[in-house]
N, C-alpha and C positions, 0 to 999 in steps of 0.2 A: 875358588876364583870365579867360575861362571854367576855362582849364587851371588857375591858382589856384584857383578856387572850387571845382573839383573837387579838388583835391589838399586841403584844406583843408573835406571835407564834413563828413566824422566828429569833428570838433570841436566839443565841446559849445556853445561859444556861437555858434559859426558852424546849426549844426541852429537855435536859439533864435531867431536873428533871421531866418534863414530862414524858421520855421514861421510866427514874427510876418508876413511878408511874402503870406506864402500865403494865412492866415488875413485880413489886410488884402484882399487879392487879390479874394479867394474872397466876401467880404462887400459888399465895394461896388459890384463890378466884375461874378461870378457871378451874383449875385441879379436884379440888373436883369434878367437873359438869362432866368432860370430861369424868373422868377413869370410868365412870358408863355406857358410851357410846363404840360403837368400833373406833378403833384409826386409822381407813384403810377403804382408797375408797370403797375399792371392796377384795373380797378373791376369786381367782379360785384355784377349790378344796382346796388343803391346803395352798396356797401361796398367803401372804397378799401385797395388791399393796398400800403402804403409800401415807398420803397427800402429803409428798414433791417427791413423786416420780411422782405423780401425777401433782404439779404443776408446775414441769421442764418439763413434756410433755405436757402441757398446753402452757406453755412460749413458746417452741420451734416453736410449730405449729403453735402458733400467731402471732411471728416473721415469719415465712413461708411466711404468706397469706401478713403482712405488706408491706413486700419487694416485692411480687405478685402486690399487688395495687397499692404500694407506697404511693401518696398524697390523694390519693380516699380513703381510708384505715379508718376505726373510731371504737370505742369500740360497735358500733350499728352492725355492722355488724358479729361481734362475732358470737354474739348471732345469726344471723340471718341464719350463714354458721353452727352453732350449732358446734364448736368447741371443746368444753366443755366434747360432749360425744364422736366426733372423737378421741379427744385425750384419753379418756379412753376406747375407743375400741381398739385403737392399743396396747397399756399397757395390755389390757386383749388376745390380738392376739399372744402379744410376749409371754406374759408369759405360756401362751399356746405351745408355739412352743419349747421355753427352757423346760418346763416338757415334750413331744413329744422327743426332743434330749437327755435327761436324758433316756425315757425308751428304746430308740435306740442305749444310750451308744456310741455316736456323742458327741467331746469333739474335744477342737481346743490344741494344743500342744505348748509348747512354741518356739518354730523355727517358727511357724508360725504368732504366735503374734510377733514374733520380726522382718518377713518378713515384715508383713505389716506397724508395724511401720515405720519400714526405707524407706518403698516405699513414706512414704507422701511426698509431694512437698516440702511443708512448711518446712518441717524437715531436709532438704539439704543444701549445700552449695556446690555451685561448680558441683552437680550432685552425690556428697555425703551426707550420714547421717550422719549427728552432731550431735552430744551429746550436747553440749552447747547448740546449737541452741533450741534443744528438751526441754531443760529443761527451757530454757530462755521465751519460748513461753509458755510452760504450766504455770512458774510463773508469766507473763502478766498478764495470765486469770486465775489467781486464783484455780490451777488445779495442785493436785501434781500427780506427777507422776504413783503412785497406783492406782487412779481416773481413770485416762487416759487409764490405760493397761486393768484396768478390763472393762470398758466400750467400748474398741476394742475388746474386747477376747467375751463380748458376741454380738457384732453387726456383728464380723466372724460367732460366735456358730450358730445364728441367718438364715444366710448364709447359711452355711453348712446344716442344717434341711433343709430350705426352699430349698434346692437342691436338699437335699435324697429326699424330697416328692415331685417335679416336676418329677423325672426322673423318676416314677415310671408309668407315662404315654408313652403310647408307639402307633403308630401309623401304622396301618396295611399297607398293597400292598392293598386292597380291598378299603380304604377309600383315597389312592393317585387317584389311578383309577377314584375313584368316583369327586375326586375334578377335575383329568384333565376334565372327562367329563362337566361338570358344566361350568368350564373354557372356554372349547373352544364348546361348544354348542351352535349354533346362530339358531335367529328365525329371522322373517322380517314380519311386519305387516301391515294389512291397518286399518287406522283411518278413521270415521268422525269425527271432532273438532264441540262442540256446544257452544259455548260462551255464558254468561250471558248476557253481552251487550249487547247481539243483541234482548232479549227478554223483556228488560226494558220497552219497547213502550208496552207488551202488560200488562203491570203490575197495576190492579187497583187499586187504593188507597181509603179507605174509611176511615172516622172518627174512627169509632169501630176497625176496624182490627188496624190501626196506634195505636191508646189505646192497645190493647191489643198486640201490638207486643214491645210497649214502656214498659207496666207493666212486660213484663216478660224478658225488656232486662237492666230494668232501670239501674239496680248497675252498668254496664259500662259506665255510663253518669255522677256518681258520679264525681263532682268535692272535690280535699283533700284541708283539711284543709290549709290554707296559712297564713303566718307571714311574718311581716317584723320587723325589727329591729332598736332601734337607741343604740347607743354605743358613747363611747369615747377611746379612744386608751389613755394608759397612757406608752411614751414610755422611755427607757433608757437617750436616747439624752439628757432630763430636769433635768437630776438628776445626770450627770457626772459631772458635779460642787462640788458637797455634797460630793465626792469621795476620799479617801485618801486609797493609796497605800505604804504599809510599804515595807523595804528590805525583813523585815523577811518573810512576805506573799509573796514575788515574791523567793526568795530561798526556801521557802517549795513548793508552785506550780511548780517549776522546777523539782524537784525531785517528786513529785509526779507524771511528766510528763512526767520524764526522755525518757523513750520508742520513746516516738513522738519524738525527736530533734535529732535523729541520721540520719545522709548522707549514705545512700548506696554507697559502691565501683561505681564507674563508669568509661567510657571510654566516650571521643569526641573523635569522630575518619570521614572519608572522605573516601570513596569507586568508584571505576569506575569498572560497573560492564559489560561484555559482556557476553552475554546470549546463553546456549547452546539447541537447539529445542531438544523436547521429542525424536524426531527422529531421530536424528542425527546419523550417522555412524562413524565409529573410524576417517577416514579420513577429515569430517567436525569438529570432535569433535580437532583433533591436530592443524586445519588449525587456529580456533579460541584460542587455548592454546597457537600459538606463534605470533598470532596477541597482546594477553596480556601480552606477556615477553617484545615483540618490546616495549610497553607504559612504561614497568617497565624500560628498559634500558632508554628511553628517558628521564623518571624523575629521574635516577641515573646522568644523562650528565645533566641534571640541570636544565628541563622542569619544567614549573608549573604544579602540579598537579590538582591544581582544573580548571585550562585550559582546562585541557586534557578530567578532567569528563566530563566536559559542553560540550565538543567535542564530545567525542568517547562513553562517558557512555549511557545503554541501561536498567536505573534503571529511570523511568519517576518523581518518587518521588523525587529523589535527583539530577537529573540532571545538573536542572538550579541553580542549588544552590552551584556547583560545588563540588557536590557529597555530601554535609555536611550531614552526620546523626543525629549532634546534643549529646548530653551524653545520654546514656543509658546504664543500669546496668545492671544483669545478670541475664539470661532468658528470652531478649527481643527478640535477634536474633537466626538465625536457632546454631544448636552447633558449627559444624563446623566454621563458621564466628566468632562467640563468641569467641573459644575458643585462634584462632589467634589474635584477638583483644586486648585480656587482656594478652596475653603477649609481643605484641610489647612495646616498650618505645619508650614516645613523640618522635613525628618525623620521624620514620622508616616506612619504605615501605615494606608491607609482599613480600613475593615471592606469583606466582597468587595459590590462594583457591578457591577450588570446591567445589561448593554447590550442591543443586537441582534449584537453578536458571541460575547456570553458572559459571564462575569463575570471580571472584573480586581480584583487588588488594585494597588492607586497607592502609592505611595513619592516623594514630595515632595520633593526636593534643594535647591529653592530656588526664592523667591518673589520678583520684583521687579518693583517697583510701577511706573507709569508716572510718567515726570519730563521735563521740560525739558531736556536735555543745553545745560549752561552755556557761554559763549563760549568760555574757555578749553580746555575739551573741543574742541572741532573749530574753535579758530581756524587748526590748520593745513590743514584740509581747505577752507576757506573762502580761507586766501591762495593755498592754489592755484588755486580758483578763480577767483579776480580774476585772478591772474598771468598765466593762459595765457589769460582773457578778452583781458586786455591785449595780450597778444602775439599772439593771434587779429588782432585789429583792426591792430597795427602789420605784420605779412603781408600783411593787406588793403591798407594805404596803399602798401607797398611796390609788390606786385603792378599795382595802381590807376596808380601812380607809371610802372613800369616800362611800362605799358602806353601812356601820353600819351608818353611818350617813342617808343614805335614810331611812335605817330600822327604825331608831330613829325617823325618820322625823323631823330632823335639817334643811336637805334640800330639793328640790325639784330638778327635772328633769330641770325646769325652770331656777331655781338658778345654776345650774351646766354651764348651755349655754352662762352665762355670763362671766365665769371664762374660760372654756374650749369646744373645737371643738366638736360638739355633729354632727353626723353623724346618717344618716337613710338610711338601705336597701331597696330596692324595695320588694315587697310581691313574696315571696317563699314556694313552699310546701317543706316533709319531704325530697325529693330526689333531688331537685333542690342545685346546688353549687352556695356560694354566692363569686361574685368577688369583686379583691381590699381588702379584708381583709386576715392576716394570718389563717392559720390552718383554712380551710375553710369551710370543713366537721363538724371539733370539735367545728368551731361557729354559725354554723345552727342545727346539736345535741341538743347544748345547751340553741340556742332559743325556742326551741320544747318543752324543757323539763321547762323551766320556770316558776311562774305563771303566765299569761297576765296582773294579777293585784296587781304582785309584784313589788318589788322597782328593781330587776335587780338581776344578777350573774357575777363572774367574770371569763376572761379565761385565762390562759397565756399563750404565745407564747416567738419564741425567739425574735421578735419584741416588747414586752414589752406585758405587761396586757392588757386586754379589760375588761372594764366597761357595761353589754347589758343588756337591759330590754327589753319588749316586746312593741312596737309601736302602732301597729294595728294587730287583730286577723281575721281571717274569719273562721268560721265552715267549717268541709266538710257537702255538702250539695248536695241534686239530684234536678236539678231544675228541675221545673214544665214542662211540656211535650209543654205547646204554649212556651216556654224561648227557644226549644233548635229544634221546629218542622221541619226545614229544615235538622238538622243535622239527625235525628230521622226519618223522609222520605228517604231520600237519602241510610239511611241503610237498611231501611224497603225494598225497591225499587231492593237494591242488593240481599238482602237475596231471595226474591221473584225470582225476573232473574234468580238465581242459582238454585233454586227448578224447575225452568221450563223448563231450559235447563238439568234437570235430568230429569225430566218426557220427555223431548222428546227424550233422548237417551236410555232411558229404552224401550219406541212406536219402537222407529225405531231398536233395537236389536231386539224387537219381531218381527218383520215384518221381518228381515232376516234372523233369524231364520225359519222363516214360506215360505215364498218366496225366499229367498236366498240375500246374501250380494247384488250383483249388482242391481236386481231388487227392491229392497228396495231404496238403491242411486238415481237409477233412477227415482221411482214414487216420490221421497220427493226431485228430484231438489236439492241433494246436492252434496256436491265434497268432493271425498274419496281420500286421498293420505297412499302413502305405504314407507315404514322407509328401509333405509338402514340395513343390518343384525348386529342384536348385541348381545353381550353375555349375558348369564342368569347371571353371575358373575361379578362385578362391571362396574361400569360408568352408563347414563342416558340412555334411549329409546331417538334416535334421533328423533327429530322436536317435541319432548313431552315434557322432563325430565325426574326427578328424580322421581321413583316411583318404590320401592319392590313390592310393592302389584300389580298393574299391571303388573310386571313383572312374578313374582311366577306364577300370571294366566294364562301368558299368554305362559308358559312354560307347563302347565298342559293340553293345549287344542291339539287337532289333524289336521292336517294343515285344513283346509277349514273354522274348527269350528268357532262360531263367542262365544264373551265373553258371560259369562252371567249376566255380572251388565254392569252399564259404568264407569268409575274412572275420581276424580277430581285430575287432576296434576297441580299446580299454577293458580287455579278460573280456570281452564277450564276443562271442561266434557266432555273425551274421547266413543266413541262407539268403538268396536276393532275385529279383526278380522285374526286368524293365517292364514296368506300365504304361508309360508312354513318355515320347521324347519330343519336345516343343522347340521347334526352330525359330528362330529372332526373327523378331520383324526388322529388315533392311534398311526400311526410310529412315533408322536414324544413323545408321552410318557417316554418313554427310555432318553429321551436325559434331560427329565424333571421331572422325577421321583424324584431325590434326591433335588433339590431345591422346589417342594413341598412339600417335605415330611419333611423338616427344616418350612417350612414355619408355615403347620399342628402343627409339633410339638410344636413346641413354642407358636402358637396357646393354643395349648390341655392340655400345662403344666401347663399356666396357671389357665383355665378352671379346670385342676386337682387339683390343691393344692388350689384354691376359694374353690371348696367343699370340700376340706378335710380340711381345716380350718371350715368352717362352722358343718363338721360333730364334729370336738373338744369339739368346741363350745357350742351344742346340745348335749352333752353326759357329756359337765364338770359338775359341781356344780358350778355353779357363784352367789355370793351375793355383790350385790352394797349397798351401804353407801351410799341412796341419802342425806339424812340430814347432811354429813360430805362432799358432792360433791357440795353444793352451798356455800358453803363456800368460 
């Protein structure tokens, strides 16, 4: 009975009386259980953050990171980036900030919500605000208009607090001062450099120490768990036969599609552009303005224009092409050129337009307008659609099909190879991408998640289903210490080199300390070199790297002093020594005052409104819903 109803999901009225059942279910049956629970994520102080408000900032965020990843992207990773409580952190930060703007009596007006509506891009036409358009786009997406406005009025509200509490940070004359100094403060040091590698040769190796440096480093030698797969690809192509497309399903998918079939207004139009330099003086700038009228007259007397591009034009793009830009619709080009463009008719030659790259004459080839692209236009692109929709879905039942039959054990893995292309992955751990198949991520997931000594799972892509069972498993396992002792020595060998070239830059600071920098150099036969001067405030210590902590130290000593640790910057163990420290000349403070102190600020604003959010935070009543939050 179940193996029916599963064989039989994807049928619309079987979905129909299902959902009826669920919906019965969920109403009579749910509710009782629920209303004895609370009905909200989370409540700060008195303001309840609901499940669906909660799952649209879930959604959104998840979308974020998808389109971050793109194809690397899987439901594993969720979790792993911990999504879940991002997204209800921020719901609890907002709504924190909205009660903060309530006790501030920070409220956004309506001029201002209607400001920013009109500013959206989307919402323009032409470089105005439509109304049509506005509403056209919000009933796309399912979004009416009230939705819209109050969900800008508070992402302004939102805005506006997070302003009042930024500016409340302010940044003195004493802490600019302090940054120029920092800024322009250089030191210039002498090093000795003691490299690991060089102390390899004196590193013993014994039975015991190798044991006991492998016991306590084993977990890095873990090898993970590894799978590989076999599968069948069940694809559309085999089942576009079985297919039948009615009129009536290709005139309801039109219309439900309507949106996608429309043409944007557009122009083909042909330009020859000569270019005027940033620097030009009015007298260069005129000498080139009637260098472009001479070309306009010539194609008025009956020149070919696209001759002339390929000649005279200084647009490298369209040159050789005799200037052709090809169609392009509105908002591709800078305005000025646009706005010429879309009103010449086919054929005409503007008089010359100045841009910022110089002045262009336009030659208009043709103008078309935007339109509805009628049924007949793309009914065949729409029966493919359905077609291979269809056939999607008949793969899937197949597949589906083929799979209760393993569970049944009607057939085998065996039996399947004879009928159909059985395919086997090479062995992959959890992170490894498997190539050659779709959704590549979601088909190594879902070999992970399998049993090894089950009949299989299925996946679907838009390439049709996959059929995958588990091939071959390997545990993660640490192999044994003689399996892996070359790689195990080799580490051992480095760690050791590194310790000794720290014990001897530790020896040789005391010894300069004690005798002095040179005389230390001297008696240990080494060679000290000294860095060009560099600031306590960003970039590397030259001939070293990157390194604060060397740095910060090496700013606290007094010129002769030598350090008092030694520091490792990229495997190598500095000894150090301040030579001298160069104070900033002051007169330019003045000229630099106000571009740090922008700098600071925006700095500090930040840093301000972090903890005063954080202090909200700490001072609200927060209660989560975790038993309503894994849901």
């Amino acid at each position: 009975m179940l193996n029916q109803i599963r064989k039989n999901v994807r049928n619309p009225y079987v979905q129909a009386v299902l959902g009826l059942i669920i919906l019965v279910f969920i109403f009579f049956f749910g509710w009782g259980v629920r209303s004895q629970k609370a009905t909200y994520v989370a409540k700060v102080n008195d303001t309840e953050i609901d499940l669906a408000t909660y799952q649209r900032a879930y959604g959104n965020l998840t979308d974020l990171y998808r389109k971050a990843y793109g194809d690397r992207w899987n439901a594993r990773m969720a979790k792993e980036l911990g999504l879940a409580r991002r997204a209800l952190d921020q719901l609890i930060d907002q709504t924190l900030l909205l009660q903060e703007a309530d006790r501030r009596d920070i409220e956004v007006t309506d001029e201002e919500l209607a400001a920013a509506i009109q500013a959206v891009g989307a919402f323009q036409e032409g470089g105005r605000f439509s109304k049509q358009r506005y509403l056209q786009i919000l009933d796309a997406n399912r979004i009416t208009p009230l939705e819209y406005e109050e969900s800008t009025r508070r992402e302004l509200l939102l805005r506006k607090v997070e302003q009042a509490i930024r500016s409340q940070a302010q940044v003195t004359d004493a802490e600019v001062e302090a940054e120029y100094r920092d800024r322009n403060t250089k030191a210039r040091i002498a090093f000795v450099a003691f490299r690991p590698e060089a102390f390899e040769a004196d590193v013993q190796v014994t039975d015991e120490a190798l044991a006991d440096f492998y016991e306590a480093q084993k977990e890095q030698y873990r090898t993970p768990e590894r799978r590989s797969a076999r599968y069948i690809l069940f694809g559309p192509e085999a089942f576009e036969k079985d297919v039948e497309v009615t009129d009536a399903e290709i005139e309801q998918e039109y219309n439900w599609r309507a949106g996608e079939f429309t043409v944007a207004e557009a122009v083909r139009a042909r330009h020859i552009l000569l270019k005027v330099p940033p620097n030009a003086d009015a007298a260069k700038e005129k000498e080139i303005r009637e260098r472009i009228e001479k070309l306009r007259k010539q194609i008025q007397d009956g020149a070919d224009f696209a001759e002339l591009a390929k000649k005279y034009s200084e647009d490298p793009g369209s040159k050789d092409r005799g200037g052709d830009l090809g169609y392009f619709e509105r908002g591709k080009m800078v305005p000025e050129f646009e706005k010429v463009a879309f009103e010449l008719e086919p054929g005409q030659v503007s008089e010359p337009v100045k841009t910022a790259f110089g002045y262009h004459l336009i030659l208009v080839e043709d103008h078309r307008q935007a339109r509805q692209q009628p049924l007949e236009e793309v009914r065949d692109r729409i029966e493919q659609d359905i077609r291979r929709r269809k056939a999607l879905e008949l793969a899937f039942t197949a597949a589906d099909n083929t799979l209760m039959d393993l569970e049944d054990g009607k057939v085998t893995w065996d039996d399947l190879a004879k009928e159909h292309e059985v395919k086997t992955t090479g062995l992959v751990t959890k992170t490894d991408r498997i190539p050659g198949v779709a959704k590549p991520d979601e088909f190594r997931d879902l070999l992970f998640s399998t049993d090894p000594d089950g009949p299989g799972e299925i996946l679907e892509t838009p390439q049709g289903t996959y059929l995958i069972a588990v091939a071959e498993a390997k545990p993660a396992e640490i192999p044994p210490l003689e399996a892996i002792r070359d790689r195990v020595e080799a580490a051992y060998r480095k760690a050791q080199a590194s310790r000794l070239a720290r014990e001897k830059a530790a020896q040789f600071l005391a010894e300069a300390r004690e005798k002095g920098w040179d005389e230390a150099v001297k008696e240990r036969s080494l060679t000290a070199e000294t860095t060009q001067p560099f600031a306590k405030k960003g970039g590397a210590v030259p001939k070293i790297g990157w390194s604060p902590e060397l740095k910060e130290a090496v700013f606290g000593l007094e010129p002769g002093q030598v350090a008092g640790e030694p520091f490792e910057v990229n495997g190598v163990v500095y000894a150090v020594r301040l030579v001298e420290r160069i104070e900033p000349d002051m007169s330019g403070l003045e000229e630099a005052r106000e571009r740090i102190r922008k700098e600071l600020l925006s700095k500090k604003q930040g840093e301000y409104f972090d903890e005063y959010l954080k202090r909200l935070r700490a001072e609200a009543e927060i209660e989560i819903n975790e038993d309503l939050l894994r849901l």
